[in-house]
C-alpha positions in Angstrom: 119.3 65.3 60.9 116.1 63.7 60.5 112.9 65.9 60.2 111.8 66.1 64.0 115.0 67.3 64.5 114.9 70.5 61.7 111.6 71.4 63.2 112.8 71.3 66.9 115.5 73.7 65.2 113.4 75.8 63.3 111.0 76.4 66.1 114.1 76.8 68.6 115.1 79.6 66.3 111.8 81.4 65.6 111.6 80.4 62.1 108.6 79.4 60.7 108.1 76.2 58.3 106.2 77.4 55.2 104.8 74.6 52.9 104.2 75.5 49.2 100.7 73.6 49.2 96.8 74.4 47.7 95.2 74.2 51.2 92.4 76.1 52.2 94.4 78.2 55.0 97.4 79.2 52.3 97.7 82.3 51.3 98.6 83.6 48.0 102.1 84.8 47.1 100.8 88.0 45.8 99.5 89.4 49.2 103.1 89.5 50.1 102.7 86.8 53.0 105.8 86.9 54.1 106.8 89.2 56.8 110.2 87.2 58.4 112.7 84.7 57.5 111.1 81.0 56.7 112.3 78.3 55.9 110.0 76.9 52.7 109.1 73.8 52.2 108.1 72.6 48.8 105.9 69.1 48.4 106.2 66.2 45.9 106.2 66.4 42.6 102.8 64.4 42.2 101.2 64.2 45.3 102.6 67.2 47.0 103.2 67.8 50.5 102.8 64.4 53.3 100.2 64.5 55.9 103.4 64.5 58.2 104.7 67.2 56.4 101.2 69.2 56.4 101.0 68.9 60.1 104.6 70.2 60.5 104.1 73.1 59.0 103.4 76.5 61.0 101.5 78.2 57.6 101.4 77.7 53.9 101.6 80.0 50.7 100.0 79.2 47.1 100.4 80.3 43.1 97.2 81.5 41.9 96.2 80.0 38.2 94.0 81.0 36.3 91.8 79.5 33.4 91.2 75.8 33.1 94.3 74.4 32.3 96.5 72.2 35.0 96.1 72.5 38.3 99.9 72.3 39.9 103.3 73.5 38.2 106.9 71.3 37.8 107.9 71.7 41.8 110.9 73.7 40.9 109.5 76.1 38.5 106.9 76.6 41.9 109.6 76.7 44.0 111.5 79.2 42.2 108.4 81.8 42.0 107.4 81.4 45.8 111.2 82.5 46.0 111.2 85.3 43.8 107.8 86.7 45.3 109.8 86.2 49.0 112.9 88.5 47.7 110.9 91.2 46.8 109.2 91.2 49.8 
């Protein structure tokens, strides 16, 4: 199935597309954000999520960092907390 297709299923079934993304609308994972079943969508390892992929989305969720270290995290190790902060929900 191409990506038109899993959002036309998605939508079909009430389940909103959540981007992992450091956009001005995200939310952070620690105000517990999630309040149904998503299906998560996790960008590029360098340049994150697509435009196309942007637009698809229905909301987005980010990892707050603190200090002045990096800016972004190995998209698995992100991945893997937006999870965890989504199963204790």
């Amino acid at each position: 199935a191409d990506f038109e297709e899993l959002k036309e299923f998605l939508q079909k079934n009430s389940v909103p597309l959540v981007g992992i993304e450091i956009v001005e609308e995200a939310r952070s994972i620690l105000e517990n954000p999630f309040t149904e079943s998503i299906a998560l969508m996790p960008g590029n390892e360098g340049t994150g999520l697509s435009k196309r992929q942007k637009l698809a989305a229905d909301s987005f969720v980010y990892i707050p960092q603190y200090g002045d270290g990096t800016a972004s995290l190995n998209v698995t190790v992100a991945t893997t907390m937006v999870l965890h902060q989504f199963t204790i929900w």
